[in-house]
Structure formats: structure tokens, C-alpha cells
LUMKOL-520941 format. One record per residue (C-alpha): x, y, z; residue number from 1. Coordinates in pm, whole numbers, plus 32768, in hexadecimal, padded with zeros to 4 digits. Layout:
REC   xx   yy   zz pos
REC    X    Y    Z NUM
...
END
This chain:
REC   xx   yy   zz pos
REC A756 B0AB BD93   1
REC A785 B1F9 BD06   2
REC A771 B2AF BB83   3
REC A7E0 B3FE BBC9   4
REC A6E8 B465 BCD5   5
REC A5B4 B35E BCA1   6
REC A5A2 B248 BD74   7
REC A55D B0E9 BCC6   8
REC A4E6 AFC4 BD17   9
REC A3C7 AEE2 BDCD  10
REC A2C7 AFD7 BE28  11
REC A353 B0F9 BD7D  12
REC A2C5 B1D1 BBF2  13
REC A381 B0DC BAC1  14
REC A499 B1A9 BA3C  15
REC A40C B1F1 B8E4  16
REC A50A B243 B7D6  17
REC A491 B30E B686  18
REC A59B B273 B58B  19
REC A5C7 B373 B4A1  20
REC A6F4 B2BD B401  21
REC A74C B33C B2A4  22
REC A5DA B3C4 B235  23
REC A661 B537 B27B  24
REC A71E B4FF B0FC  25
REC A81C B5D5 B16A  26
REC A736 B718 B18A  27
REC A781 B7CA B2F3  28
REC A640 B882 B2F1  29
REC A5AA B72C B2EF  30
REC A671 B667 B3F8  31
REC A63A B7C9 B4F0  32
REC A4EB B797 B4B7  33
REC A4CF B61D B543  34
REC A537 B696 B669  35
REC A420 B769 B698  36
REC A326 B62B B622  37
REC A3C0 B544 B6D8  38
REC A383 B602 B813  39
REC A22A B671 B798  40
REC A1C3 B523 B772  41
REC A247 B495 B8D5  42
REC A38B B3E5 B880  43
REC A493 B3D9 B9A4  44
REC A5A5 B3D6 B88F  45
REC A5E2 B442 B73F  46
REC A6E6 B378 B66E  47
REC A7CD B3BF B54E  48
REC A90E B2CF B4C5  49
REC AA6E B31B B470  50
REC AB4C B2A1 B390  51
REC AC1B B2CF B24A  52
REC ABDD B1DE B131  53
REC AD64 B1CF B0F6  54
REC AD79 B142 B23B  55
REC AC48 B055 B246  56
REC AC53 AF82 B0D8  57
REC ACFB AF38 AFDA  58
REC AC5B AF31 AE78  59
REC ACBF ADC6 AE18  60
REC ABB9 AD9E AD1C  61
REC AAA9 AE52 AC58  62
REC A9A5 AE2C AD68  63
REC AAA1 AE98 AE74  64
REC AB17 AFC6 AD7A  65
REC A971 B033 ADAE  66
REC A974 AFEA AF31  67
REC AA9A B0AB AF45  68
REC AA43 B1EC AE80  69
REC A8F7 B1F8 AF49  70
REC A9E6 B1EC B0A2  71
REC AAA7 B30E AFCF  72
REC A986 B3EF AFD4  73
REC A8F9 B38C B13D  74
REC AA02 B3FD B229  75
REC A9A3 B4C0 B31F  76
REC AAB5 B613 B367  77
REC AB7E B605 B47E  78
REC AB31 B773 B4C6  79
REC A9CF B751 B4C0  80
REC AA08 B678 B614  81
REC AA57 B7A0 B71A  82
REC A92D B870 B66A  83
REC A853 B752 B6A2  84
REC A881 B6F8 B823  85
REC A865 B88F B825  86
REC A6E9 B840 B799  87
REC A6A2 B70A B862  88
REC A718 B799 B9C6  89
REC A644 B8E0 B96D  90
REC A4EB B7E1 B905  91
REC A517 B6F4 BA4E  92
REC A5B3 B5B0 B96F  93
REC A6CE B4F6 B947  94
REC A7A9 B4C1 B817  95
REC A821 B3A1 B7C8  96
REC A8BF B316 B698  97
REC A967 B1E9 B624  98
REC AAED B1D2 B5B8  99
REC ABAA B11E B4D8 100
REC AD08 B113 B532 101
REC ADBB B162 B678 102
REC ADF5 B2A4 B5D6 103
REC AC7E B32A B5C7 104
REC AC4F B27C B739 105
REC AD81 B34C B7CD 106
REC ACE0 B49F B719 107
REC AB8A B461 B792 108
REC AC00 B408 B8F7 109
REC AC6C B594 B8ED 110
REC AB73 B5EA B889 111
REC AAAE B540 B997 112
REC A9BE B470 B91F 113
REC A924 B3B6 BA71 114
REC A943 B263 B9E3 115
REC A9E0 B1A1 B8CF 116
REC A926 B0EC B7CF 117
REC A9AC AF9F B706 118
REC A910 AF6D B5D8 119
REC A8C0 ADEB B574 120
REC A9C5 ADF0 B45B 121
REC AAE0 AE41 B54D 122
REC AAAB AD55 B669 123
REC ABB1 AC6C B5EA 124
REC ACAF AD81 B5E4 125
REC AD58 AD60 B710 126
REC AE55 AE82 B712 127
REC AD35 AF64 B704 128
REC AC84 AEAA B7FD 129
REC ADAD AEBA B90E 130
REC ADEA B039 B8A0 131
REC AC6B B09C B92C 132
REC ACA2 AFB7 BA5C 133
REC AD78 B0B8 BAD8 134
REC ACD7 B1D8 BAD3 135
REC ABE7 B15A BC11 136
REC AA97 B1E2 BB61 137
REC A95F B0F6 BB15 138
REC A97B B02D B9DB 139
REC A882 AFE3 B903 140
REC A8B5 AE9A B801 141
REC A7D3 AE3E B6E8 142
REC A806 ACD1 B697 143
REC A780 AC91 B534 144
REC A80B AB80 B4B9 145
REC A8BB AAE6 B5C9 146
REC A88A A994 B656 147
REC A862 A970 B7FD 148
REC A9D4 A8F7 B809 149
REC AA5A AA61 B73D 150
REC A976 AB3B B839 151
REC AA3B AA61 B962 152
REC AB85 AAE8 B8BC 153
REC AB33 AC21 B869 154
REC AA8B AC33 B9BD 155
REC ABDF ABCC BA76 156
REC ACDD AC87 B98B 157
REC AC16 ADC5 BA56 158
REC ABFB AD65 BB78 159
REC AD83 ACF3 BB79 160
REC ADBA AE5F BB09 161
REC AD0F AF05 BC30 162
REC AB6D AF31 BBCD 163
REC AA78 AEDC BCF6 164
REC A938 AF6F BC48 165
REC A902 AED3 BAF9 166
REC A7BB AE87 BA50 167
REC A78B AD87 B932 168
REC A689 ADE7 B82F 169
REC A5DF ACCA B765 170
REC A60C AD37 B625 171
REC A5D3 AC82 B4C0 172
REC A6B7 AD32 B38F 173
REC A5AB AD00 B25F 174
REC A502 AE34 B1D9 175
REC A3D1 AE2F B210 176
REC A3A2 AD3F B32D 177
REC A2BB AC38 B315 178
REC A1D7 ABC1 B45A 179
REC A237 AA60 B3ED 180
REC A3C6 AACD B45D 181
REC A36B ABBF B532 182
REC A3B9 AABB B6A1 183
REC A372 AB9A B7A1 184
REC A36E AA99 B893 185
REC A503 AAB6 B843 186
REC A4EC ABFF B8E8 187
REC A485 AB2A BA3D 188
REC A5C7 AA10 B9F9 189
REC A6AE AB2C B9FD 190
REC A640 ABD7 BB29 191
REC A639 AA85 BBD0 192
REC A7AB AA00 BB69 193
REC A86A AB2A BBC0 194
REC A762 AB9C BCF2 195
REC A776 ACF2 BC60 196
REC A640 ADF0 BBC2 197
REC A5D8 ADB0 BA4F 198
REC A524 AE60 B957 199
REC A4C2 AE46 B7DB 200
REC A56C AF05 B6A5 201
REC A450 AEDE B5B3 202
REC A4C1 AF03 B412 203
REC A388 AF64 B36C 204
REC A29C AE60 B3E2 205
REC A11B AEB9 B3A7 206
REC A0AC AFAE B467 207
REC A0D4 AF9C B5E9 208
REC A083 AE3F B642 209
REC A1C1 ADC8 B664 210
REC A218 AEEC B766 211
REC A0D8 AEDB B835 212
REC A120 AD4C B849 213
REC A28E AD7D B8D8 214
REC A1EB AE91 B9AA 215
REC A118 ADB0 BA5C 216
REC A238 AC8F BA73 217
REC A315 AD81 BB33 218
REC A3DB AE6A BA40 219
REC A48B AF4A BAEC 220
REC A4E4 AFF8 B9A3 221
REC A457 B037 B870 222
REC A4F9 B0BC B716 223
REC A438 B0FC B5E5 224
REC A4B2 B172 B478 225
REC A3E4 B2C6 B439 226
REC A3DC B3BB B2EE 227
REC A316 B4F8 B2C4 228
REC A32D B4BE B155 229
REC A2A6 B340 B122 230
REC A1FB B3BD AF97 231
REC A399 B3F2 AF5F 232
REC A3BF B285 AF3D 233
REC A533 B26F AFA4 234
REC A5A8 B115 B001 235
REC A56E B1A0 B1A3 236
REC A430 B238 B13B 237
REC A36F B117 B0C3 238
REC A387 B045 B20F 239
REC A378 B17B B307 240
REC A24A B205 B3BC 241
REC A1B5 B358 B37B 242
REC A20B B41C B4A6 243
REC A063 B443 B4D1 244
REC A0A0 B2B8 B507 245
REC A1B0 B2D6 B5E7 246
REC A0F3 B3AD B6ED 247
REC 9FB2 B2DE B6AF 248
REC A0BD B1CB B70F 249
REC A117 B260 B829 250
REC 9FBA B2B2 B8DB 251
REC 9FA7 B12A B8CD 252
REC A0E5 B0EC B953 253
REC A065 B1D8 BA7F 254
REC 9F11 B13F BAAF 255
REC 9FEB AFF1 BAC9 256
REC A0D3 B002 BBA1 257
REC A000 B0B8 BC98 258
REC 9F46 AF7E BCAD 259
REC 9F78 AE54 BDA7 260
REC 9EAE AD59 BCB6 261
REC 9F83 ACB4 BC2A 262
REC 9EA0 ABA0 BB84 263
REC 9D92 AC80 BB67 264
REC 9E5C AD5E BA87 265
REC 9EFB AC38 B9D0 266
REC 9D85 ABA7 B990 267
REC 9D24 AD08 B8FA 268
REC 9E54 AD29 B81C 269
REC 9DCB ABC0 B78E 270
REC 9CA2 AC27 B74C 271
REC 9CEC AD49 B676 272
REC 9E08 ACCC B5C8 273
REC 9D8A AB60 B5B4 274
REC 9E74 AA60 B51A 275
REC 9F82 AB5E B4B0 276
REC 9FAB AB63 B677 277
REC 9FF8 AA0A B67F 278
REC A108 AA0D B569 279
REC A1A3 AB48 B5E6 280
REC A1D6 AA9B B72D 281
REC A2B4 A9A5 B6BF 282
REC A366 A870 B747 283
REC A471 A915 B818 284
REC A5A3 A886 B791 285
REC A6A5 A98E B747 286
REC A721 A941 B608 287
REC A710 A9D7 B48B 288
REC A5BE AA1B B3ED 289
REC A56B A8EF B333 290
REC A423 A975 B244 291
REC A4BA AAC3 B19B 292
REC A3E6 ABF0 B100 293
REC A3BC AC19 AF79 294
REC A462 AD84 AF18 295
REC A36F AE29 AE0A 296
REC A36C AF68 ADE9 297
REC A3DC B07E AD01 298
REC A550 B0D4 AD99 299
REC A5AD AF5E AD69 300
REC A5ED AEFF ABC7 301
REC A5CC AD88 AC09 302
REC A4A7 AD09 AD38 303
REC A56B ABFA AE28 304
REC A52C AB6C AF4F 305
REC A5ED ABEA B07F 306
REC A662 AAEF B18B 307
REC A715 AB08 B2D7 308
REC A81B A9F8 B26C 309
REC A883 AA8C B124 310
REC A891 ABF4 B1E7 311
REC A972 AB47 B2F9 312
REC AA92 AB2B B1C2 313
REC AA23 ACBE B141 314
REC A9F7 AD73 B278 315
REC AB2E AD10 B32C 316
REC AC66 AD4F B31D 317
REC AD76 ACAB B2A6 318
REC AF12 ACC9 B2C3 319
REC AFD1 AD32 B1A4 320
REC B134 ADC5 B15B 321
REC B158 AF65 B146 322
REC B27E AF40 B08E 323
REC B30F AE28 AFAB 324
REC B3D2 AD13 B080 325
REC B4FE AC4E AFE8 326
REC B523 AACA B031 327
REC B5B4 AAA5 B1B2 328
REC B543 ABFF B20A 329
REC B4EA ABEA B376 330
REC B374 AC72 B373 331
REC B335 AD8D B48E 332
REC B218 AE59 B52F 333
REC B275 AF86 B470 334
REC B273 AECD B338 335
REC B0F9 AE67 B34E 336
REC AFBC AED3 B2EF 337
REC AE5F AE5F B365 338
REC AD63 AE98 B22A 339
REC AC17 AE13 B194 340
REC ABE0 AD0F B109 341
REC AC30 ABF0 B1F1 342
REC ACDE AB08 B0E7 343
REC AE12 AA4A B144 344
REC AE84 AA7B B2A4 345
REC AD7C AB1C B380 346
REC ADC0 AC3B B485 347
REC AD9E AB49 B586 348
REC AED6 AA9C B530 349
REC AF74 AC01 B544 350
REC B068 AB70 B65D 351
REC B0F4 AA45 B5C2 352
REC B157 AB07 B480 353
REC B256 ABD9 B51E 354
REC B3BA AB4F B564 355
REC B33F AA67 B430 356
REC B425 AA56 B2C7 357
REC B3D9 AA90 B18A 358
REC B40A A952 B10A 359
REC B407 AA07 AF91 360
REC B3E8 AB67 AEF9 361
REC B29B ABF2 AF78 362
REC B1DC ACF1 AEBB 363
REC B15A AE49 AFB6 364
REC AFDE AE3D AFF5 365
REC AF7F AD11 AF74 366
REC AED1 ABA8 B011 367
REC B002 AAE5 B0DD 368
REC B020 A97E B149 369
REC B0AF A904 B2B3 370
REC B15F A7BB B29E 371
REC B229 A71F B36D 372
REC B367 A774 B2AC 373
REC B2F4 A8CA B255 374
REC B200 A9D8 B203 375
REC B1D5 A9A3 B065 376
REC B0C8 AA56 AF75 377
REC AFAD AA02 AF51 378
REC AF76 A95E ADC9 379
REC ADEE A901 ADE3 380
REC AD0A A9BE AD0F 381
REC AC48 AA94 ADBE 382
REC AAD9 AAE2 AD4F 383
END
């Protein structure tokens, strides 16, 4: 299998991604200049995401008002794209970046991007999932969140559309990560159920253990969150490595997969980790994080503790009305919208929705309810 023009696979250099996500804060000076670091440091790609807040959630409450302002000021231009695979083609790397909507897949397909990159939060949104299948480039799925049986679906929604060369990522959607949910051995299930490559998209977990480990189980790719401002203390900052961590990262990554000693490198990573090895390793099963990381530091107002099955209902999308809907309106594609938060009927259940009634007056952009007679609103409280 191919990325662009490097080889991966058994016997052949991890594909190591420097995720530079949202830590540019808008400053193109600063995203021109990962470019540079990520090559200087060894990475095969350098990564960036794309989306518009308007298009990704919907402010239901307070704390959703706060996610969504910080979205606000985190897009990424559109024109910064063709400057940027200008810079990457000139250092020797590829860019990559993630989208959010067909929309910003279909632009970054032009702009030619070697391989498409799902991010955990969208792996239940099918539409976007059988919109990349066509394009016949290498996909690249994080799977935060997800249980085995919603990798198998998201898994055969792109391979139904057309993709022969995808890669799931174990990936765990709690900021920081802790070794205790960290399951690498995940990373193996994957790669064994759909006989296809694997790697490991790693959110903030202490320094590089938890790369290093899927290194030596087989990764064939590698993604880490990096700033060049971590004293900033943005909410990307505080769980990203310093790019001087990246590329010390990196020589490791190197000095591993050169090697053919498997256990021997295994019984060295357990020695200088000690028990923080055996709990990153996990238990295999494919399924949400159960343990959760406490949030404490000074960008968040109230410390919580983050877990992968509160994120599954935050992350993902939901389907909701663009436009107000009178009682026996017949609901159609063009008359739906696929936002955060995941409250009331999920993207999954995108299909059964249209050709459906309103069985009353429905309210634009706001939770829904599929019943048999009906799509209805959604009257629960949500917190």
C-alpha cells in the first residue's frame, strides 16, 4: 500500500504523522512554519483539519455555546490549503488534513492531498464516509469512541463505496489520554478483523510510550497532536508534544522498526516504562474507554472528568431539520442536516429518516425523534 509515494507496510519506515490540528490559532506564519518542523524532525506527513463550526455543532447549551466559539476561532482557511501542499511538496512531506463535511473532502481532493483522513467523531457519518470512498485514495479512520461492531460498519460503508486501502487507527477521544485507556492491543484486533494495516492516533498520552508500544505491535501508522507553543495553554496545547518531543519521538520510532526483536524490544519498553507498559497495552476489545481523564487546567472554568461514552453523544453527529417542517411534511435529503451533538436520532439512522413524516410541527436545528408513525421533537431536557 501506498501514501503518496511511501510504501507502507510489513517491513517498510511507520508512516509518522505530525498532527498539527488547530495549535497554529489561526496565525499563517505559524502553520508555514510546521511544515518546515515537521520535516526537520522526520515526519512522513504533516497534518492540519478543516471545517466550519456552522457546519459541525450546534450550540444547544451553555457548554456547547463554549465548544462552539472555540471551533469559531480554530478553522483553518481554505486558501491557506494550495499554499500549503506548495510548502510540503518543496520540504519532501505530505499534507494531509482531516474534513468535516463532504464539502471540505471534495476541496481537499483538488487540492490533492494523497490520502483522506476520518476523524473519530465522524466515523458514524456515513454520507461522508461513502463520499471519500470514491475518490480511490488511501483512507485513514480514527476510531475513538467506537465499539468493534461501528468500525465493521464504518469499515463496509467504504469499502461498498469503492476504498481498497484503508487503515484503522486505535484511537481513544479523552484529552489527555490515560495509559489505563490507552488499549493498544486494539490496534492488533483491527488489523486482524478486517486483514488490513493499522496504526495508532495517540490524543495527548504521556510522552511517547504509547507510540513506541504500537510501534513494536505492528503500526503501520502513527499520528501525534504537536504545538510549538505548549506555555500557550490552549485546549490543543496542553495535551500536544513539543515539536523537540516529536523528533525525539521519531528517532525511536526509527531505532524500532529497524529491529527484528520483537520481544526483545517489547521487554525493554517494560522495563523503562514499568507498570504504566502493561496498562497501556490493554485488553484488546474494541470498545469505548471505560476509565476517563480528569480535565484541570486553566482553559477549563469547572475540572470534569472526560469519558469516551459521554463523548460518543458530543462528538457525533446528529440529524436535525434546516428549516422548520409542518405536520405530514415528507422529510427529504435536502432538508437535513448532520450536526454535533448526537442527541435524538443519530447520523447513523440518516437513511431511515428520509421518505419519513412529520408526524407534528418540527422546529429547524433542533434534537428529533424517529417513531414508527413519524419523526417528532425531541422534549427531553438536555444537560
Amino acid at each position: 500500500m501506498y501514501i503518496g509515494r511511501r510504501e507502507i507496510g510489513p517491513g517498510k519506515p511507520v508512516y509518522v504523522i505530525f498532527e498539527v490540528a488547530s495549535t497554529h490559532a489561526n496565525d499563517w506564519d505559524a502553520a508555514a512554519a510546521y511544515v518546515g518542523q515537521a520535516a526537520s524532525v522526520g515526519a512522513d506527513a504533516v497534518k492540519f483539519q478543516l471545517f466550519e463550526a456552522d457546519k459541525l455543532i450546534l450550540p444547544l447549551t451553555p457548554g456547547l455555546k463554549g465548544t462552539y466559539d472555540y471551533f469559531k476561532t480554530a478553522e483553518t482557511p481554505r486558501e491557506w490549503f494550495p499554499k500549503l501542499k506548495t510548502l510540503c511538496d518543496e520540504k519532501g512531506i505530505d499534507l494531509l488534513c482531516t474534513p468535516f463535511d463532504t464539502s471540505a473532502a471534495e476541496f481537499l481532493d483538488g487540492v490533492g492531498v494523497p490520502a483522506v483522513k476520518i476523524a473519530s467523531g465522524e466515523l458514524t457519518n456515513l454520507q461522508l464516509l461513502e463520499a471519500v470512498a470514491r475518490f480511490g485514495k488511501p483512507i485513514i479512520m480514527s476510531t475513538g469512541m467506537a465499539t468493534m461492531e461501528e468500525v465493521r460498519a464504518a469499515m463496509k460503508t467504504l469499502r461498498d463505496g469503492g476504498a481498497k486501502d484503508i487503515v484503522p487507527l486505535q484511537c481513544v477521544s479523552v484529552y489527555p489520554t490515560s495509559f489505563e485507556d490507552a488499549n493498544v492491543r486494539a490496534m492488533e484486533a483491527m488489523g486482524k478483523e478486517f486483514g488490513v494495516l493499522s496504526g495508532y492516533s495517540d490524543n495527548g498520552s504521556r510522552g511517547a510510550l504509547v507510540p513506541l508500544l504500537a510501534v513494536a505491535m505492528g503500526a503501520s501508522v502513527i499520528e501525534k497532536h504537536v504545538t510549538s507553543k505548549k506555555e500557550r495553554g490552549n485546549l490543543d496545547d496542553v495535551f500536544s508534544m513539543s515539536v523537540a518531543e516529536f523528533g525525539e519521538m521519531v528517532k525511536k520510532i526509527r531505532a524500532i522498526e529497524k529491529r527484528a526483536d520483537t520481544q526483545n524490544v517489547l521487554a525493554e519498553l517494560k522495563k523503562e516504562y514499568g507498570e504504566d507498559f502493561d496498562k497501556a497495552q490493554g485488553d484488546g476489545i474494541k470498545r469505548p474507554a471505560p476509565h476517563g481523564t480528569l480535565v484541570e487546567h486553566p482553559g477549563v472554568k469547572d475540572p470534569f472528568v472526560m469519558r469516551e461514552a459521554d463523548e460518543r453523544q458530543w462528538a457525533r453527529r446528529g440529524v436535525y431539520l434546516k428549516e422548520p417542517a409542518r405536520k405530514g411534511t415528507i422529510v427529504t435529503e435536502d432538508m437535513l442536516l448532520l450536526l454535533r451533538p448526537d442527541i435524538g436520532i443519530s447520523a447513523l439512522r440518516y437513511g431511515e429518516v428520509v421518505g419519513k413524516a412529520a408526524g407534528e410541527d418540527l422546529p429547524a436545528r433542533a434534537p428529533l425523534v424517529l417513531q414508527s408513525n413519524g419523526i417528532f421533537a425531541y422534549h427531553d431536557e438536555i444537560i
